[in-house]
BARO-723625 format. One record per residue (C-alpha): residue number from 1; x, y, z. Coordinates in steps of 0.2 Angstrom, whole numbers, plus 5000, padded with zeros to 4 digits. Each point is the difference from the previous one (the first is absolute). Layout:
residues N
+-----+------+------+------+
! num !    X !    Y !    Z !
+-----+------+------+------+
! NUM !    X !    Y !    Z !
...
+-----+------+------+------+
//
This chain:
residues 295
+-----+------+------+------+
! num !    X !    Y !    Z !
+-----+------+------+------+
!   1 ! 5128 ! 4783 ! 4244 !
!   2 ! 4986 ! 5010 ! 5006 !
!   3 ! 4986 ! 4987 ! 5010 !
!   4 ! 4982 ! 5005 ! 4999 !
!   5 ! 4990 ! 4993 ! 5013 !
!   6 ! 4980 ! 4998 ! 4996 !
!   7 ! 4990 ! 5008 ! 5012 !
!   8 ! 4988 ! 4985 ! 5008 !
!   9 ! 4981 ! 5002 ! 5003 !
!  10 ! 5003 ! 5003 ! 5017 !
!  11 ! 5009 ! 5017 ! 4996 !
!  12 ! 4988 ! 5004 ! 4989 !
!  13 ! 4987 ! 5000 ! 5011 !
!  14 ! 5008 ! 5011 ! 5013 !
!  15 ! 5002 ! 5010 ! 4988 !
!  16 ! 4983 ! 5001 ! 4995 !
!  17 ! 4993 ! 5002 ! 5016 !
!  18 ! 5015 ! 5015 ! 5004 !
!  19 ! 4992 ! 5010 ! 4983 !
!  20 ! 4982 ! 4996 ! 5008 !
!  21 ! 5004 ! 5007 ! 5018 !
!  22 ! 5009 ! 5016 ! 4991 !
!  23 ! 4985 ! 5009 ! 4996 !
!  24 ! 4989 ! 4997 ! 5016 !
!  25 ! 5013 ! 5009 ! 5009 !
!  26 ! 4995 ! 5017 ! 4998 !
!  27 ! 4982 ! 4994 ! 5004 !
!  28 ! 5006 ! 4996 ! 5015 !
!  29 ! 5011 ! 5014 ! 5004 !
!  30 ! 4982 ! 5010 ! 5000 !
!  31 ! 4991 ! 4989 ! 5011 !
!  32 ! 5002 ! 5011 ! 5015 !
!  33 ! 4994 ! 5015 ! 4990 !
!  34 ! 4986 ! 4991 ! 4996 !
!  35 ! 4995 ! 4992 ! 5016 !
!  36 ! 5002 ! 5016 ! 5007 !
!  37 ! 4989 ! 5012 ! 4985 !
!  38 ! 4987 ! 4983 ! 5004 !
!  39 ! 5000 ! 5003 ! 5020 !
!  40 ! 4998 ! 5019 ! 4999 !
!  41 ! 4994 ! 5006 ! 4985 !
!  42 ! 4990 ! 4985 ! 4991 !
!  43 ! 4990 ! 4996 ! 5016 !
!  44 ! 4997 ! 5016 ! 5009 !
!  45 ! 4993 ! 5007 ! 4980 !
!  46 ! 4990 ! 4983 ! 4999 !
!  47 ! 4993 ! 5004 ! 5018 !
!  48 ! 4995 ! 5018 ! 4996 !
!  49 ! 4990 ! 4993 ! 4983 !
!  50 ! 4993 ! 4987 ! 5011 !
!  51 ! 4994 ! 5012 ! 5012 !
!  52 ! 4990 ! 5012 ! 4989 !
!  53 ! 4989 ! 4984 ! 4992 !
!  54 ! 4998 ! 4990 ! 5017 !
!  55 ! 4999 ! 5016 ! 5014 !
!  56 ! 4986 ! 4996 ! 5009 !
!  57 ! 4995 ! 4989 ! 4987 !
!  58 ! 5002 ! 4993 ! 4981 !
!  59 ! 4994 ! 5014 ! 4990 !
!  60 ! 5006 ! 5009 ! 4987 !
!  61 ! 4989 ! 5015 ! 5008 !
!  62 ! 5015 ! 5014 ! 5001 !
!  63 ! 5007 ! 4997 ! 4984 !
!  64 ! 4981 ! 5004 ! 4994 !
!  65 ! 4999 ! 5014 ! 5013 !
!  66 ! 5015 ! 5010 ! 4990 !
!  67 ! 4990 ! 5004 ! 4985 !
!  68 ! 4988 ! 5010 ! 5009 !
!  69 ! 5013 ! 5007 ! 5010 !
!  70 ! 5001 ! 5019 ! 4997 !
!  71 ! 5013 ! 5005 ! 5012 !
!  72 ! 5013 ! 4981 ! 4992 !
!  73 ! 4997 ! 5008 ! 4982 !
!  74 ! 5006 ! 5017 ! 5003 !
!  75 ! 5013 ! 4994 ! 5011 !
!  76 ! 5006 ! 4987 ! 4987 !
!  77 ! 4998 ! 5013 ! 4984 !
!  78 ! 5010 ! 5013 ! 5013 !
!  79 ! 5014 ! 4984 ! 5004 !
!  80 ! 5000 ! 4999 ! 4980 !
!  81 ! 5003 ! 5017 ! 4996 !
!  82 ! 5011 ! 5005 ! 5012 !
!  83 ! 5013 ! 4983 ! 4997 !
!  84 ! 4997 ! 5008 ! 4979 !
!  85 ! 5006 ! 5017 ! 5004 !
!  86 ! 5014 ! 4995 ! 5010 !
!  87 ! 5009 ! 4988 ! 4989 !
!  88 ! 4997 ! 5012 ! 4986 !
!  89 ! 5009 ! 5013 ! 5009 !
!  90 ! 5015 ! 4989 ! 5004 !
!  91 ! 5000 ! 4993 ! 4985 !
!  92 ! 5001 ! 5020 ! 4993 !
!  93 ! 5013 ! 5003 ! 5012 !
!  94 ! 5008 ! 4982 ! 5002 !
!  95 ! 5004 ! 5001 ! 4980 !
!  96 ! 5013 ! 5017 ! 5000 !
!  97 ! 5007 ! 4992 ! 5016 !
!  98 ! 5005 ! 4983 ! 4993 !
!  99 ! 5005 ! 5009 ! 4985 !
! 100 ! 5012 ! 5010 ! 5009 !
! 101 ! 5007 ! 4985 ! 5012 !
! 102 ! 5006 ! 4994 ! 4984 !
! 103 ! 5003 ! 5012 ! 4987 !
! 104 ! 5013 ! 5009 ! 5014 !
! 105 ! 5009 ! 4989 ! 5006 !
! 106 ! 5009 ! 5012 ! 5010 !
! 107 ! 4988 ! 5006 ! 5011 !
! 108 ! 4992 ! 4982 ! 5000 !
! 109 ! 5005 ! 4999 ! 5019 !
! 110 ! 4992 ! 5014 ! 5007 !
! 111 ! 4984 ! 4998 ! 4989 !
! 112 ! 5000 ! 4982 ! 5008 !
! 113 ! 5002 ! 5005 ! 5015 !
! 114 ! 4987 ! 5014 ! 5001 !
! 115 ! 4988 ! 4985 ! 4994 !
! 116 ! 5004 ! 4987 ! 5011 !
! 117 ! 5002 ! 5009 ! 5018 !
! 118 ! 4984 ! 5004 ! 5002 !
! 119 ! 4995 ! 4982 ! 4996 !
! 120 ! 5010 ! 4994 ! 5015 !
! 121 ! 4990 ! 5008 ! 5009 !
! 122 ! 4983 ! 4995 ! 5008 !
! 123 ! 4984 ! 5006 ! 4990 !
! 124 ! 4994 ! 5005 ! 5019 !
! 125 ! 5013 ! 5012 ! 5003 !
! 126 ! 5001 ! 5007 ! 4978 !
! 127 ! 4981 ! 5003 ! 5004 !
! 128 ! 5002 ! 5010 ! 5016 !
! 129 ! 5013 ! 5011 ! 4993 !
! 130 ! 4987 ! 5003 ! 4986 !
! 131 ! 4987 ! 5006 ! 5012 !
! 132 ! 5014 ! 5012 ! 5007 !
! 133 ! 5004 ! 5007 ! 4984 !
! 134 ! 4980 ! 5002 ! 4996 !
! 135 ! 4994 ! 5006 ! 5014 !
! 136 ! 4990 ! 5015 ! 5004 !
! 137 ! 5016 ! 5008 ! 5006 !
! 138 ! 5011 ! 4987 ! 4992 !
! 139 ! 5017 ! 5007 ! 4990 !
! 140 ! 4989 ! 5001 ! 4982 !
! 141 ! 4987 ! 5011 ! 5010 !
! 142 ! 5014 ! 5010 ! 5007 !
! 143 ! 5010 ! 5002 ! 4986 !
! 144 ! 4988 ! 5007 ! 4988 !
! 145 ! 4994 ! 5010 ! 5015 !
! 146 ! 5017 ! 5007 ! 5001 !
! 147 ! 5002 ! 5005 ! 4980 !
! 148 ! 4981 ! 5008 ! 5002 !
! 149 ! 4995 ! 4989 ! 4988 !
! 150 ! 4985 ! 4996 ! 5009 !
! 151 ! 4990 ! 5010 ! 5014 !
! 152 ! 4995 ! 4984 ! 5011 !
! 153 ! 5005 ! 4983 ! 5002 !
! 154 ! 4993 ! 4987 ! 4988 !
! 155 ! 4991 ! 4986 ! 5003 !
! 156 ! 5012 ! 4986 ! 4995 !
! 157 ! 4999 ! 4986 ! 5012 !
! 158 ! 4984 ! 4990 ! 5003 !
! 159 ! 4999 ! 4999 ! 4981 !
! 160 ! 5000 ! 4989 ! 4983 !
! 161 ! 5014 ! 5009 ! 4995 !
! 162 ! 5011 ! 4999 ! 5015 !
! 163 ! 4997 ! 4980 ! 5001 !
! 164 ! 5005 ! 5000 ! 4980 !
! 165 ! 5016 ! 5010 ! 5003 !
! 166 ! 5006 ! 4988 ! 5014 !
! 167 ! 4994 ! 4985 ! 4992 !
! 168 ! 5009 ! 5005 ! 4985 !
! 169 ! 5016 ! 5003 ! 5007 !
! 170 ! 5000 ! 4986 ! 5013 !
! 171 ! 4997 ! 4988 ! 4982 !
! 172 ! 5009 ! 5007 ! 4987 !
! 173 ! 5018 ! 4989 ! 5005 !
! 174 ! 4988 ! 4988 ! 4993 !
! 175 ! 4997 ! 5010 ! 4984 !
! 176 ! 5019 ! 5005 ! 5000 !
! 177 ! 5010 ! 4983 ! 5000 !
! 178 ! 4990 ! 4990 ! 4987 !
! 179 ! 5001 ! 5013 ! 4986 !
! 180 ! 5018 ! 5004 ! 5005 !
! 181 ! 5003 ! 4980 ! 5000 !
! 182 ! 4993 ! 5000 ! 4980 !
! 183 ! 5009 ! 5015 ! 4997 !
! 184 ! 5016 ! 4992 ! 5004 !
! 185 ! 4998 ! 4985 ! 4987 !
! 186 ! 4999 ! 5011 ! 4985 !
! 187 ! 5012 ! 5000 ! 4988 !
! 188 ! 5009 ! 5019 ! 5002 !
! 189 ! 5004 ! 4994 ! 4980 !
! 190 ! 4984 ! 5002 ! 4997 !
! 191 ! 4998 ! 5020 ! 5002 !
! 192 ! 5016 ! 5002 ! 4992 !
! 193 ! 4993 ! 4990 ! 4985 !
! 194 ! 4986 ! 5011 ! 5001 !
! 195 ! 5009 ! 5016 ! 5001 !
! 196 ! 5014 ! 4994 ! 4985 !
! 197 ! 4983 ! 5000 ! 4989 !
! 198 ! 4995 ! 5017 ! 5003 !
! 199 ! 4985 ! 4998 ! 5015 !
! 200 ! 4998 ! 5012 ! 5012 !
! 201 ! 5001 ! 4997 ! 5019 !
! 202 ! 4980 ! 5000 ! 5003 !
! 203 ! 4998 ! 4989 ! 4984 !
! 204 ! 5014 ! 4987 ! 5007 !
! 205 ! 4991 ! 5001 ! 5016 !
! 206 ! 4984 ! 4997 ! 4992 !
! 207 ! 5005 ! 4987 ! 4988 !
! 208 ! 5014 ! 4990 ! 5012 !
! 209 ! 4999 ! 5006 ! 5018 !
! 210 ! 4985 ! 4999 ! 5004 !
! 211 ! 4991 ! 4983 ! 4993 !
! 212 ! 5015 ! 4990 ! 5006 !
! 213 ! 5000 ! 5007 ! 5017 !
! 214 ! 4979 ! 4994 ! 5000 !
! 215 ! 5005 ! 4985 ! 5011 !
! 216 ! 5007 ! 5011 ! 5013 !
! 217 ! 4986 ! 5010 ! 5000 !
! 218 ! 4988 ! 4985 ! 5001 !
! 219 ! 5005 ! 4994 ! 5013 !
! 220 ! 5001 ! 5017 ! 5009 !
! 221 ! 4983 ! 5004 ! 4995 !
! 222 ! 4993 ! 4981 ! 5009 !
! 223 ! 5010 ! 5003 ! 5014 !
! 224 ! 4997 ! 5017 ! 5004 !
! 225 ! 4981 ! 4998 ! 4997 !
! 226 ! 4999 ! 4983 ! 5010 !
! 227 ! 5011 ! 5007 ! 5017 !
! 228 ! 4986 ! 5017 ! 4997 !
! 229 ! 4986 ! 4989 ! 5001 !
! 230 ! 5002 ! 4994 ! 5017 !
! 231 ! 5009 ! 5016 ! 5007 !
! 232 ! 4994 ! 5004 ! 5018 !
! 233 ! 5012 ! 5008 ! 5011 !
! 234 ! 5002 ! 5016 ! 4988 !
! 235 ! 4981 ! 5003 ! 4997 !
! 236 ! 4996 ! 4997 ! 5018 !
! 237 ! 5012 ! 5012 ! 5004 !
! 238 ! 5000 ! 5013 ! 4986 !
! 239 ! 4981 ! 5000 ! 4992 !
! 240 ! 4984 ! 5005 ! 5007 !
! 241 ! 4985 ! 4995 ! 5008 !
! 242 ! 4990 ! 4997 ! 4983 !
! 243 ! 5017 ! 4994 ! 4990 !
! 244 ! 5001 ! 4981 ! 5007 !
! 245 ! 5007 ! 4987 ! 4990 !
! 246 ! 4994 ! 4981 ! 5000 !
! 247 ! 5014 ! 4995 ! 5013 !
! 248 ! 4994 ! 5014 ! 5011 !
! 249 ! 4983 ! 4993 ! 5001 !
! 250 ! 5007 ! 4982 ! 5003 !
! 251 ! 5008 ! 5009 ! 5013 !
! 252 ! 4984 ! 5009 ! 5009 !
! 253 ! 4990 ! 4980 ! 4998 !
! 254 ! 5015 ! 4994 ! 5010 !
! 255 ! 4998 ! 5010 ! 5015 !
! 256 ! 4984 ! 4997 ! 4999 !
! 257 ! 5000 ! 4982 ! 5001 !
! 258 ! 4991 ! 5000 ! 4983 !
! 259 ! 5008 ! 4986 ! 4997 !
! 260 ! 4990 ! 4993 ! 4985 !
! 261 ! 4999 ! 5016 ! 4991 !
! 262 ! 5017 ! 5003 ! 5003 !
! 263 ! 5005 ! 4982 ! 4992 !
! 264 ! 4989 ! 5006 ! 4986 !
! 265 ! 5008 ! 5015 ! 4996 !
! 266 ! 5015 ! 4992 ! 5001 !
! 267 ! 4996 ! 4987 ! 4989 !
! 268 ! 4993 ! 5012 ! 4986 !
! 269 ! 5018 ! 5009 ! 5001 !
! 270 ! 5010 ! 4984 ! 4996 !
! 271 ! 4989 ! 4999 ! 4987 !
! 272 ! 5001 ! 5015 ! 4994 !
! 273 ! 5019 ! 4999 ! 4998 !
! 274 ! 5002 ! 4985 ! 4994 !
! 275 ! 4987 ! 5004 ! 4986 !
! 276 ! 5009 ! 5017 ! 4994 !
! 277 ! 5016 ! 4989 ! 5001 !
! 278 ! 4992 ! 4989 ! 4987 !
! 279 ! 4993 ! 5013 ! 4989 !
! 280 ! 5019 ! 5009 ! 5001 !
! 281 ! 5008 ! 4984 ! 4994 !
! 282 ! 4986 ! 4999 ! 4985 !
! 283 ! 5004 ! 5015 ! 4994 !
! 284 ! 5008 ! 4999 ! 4982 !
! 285 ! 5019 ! 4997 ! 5004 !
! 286 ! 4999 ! 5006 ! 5016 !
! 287 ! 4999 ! 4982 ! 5008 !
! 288 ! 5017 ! 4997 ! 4988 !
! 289 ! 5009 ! 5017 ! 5008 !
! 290 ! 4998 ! 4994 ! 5019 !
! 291 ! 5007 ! 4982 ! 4995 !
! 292 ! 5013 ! 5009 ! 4992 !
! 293 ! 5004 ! 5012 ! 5015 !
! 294 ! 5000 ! 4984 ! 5011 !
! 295 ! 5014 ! 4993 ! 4993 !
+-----+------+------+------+
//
């Protein structure tokens, strides 16, 4: 005979109370994080908001200050641009690289490689071997010296184009890895499908490719444009006098004990982010393609 035993109140009660502990364990497991994003990151953001309303005094003077504020409006417009210009030209050459990291497969390593080595290593030192390469006798000025194909060094450092150049290299492993990520997770059925029923390469591309790999690309595009944003080693280093970003004059407040201003400025740059983080994810579908690329 087989003897069933009921299981009392008391049992079931433990039992209830071991299904209601289960689920505050992972909250628990990220209390550290979060006392430690609440000690030195929460407070210290609060203190620099707090500080550009009550520096000397409560006033919302400096906010007030910024529309009027010639030199702040070409510097932000110039901060805009220049994050714009840079995450379209690693998207434009992000795209053919992710393609390739999974479309050949046996070159995959290298290609991996060649991206991630030079994101090992520190922006100061990816920026400085920039201004070598750029310089007025830099190895571009001396090679096309060398081939006669110019009569005199150009002028390449100290200029937009240099500071977009580095930028874009220095960010597009952050272009590179999301697409190839959604690249991965299409069906390779899918093209074969397409080709069985008489498409063409471009047209699968088109049609397939490309519109499945849009969360990939999203969430290249937000992070690319977000990390350009507040860029301030490469522009300091690479642009000129009259190219200076929003983070550069943050910078320049700061040394000189512009505090409020400084605050200000900052303030408007968080702002600013998380506004065109919002419009991003209001965008039709593309709110759906970042969640999607999340999982």
């Amino acid at each position: 005979m087989v003897e069933v035993r009921s299981i009392g109140p008391a049992a079931t009660r433990q039992v209830g109370v071991r299904r209601s502990w289960q689920p505050s364990v992972p909250l628990l497991l990220a209390v550290p994080l979060l006392l430690f994003m609440l000690a030195f990151y929460v407070v210290p953001v609060l203190s620099m908001l707090m500080r550009s309303v009550n520096d000397p005094a409560w006033t919302l003077s400096h906010y007030a200050s910024l529309t009027g504020d010639t030199v702040f409006l070409k510097v932000l417009s110039n901060t805009l641009y220049t994050s714009l210009i840079v995450t379209l030209g690693a998207l434009v050459l992000g795209y053919p690289v992710a393609l390739s990291l999974v479309r050949a497969p046996r070159f995959a390593p290298v290609i991996l490689i060649l991206i991630l080595l030079p994101f090992w290593t520190s922006v100061l030192v990816r920026s400085y071997a920039w201004m070598v390469l750029m310089g007025r006798h830099g190895l571009i000025n001396e090679a096309l010296l060398a081939v006669n194909m110019i009569d005199r060094p150009l002028r390449i450092l100290n200029t937009p184009l240099a500071t977009r150049i580095a930028m874009i290299h220095i960010l597009l492993p952050y272009m590179v890895l999301p697409i190839a990520n959604a690249l991965r997770q299409i069906d390779p059925s899918l093209a074969r499908a397409s080709s069985g029923l008489g498409a063409t390469p471009g047209a699968t591309f088109r049609q397939i490719t490309l519109p499945l790999s849009m969360p990939g690309v999203a969430a290249g595009v937000l992070l690319v444009f977000v990390l350009a944003l507040g860029f301030y080693i490469t522009p300091a280093m690479l642009g000129g006098p009259r190219e200076i970003t929003l983070s550069m004059l943050i910078a320049q407040q700061v040394d000189q004990l512009n505090w409020a201003y400084a605050a200000t400025l900052s303030a408007v740059l968080l702002a600013t982010t998380l506004a065109i983080i919002a419009a991003i994810y209001r965008l039709p579908g593309v709110g759906n393609a970042l969640r999607m690329s999340a999982r």
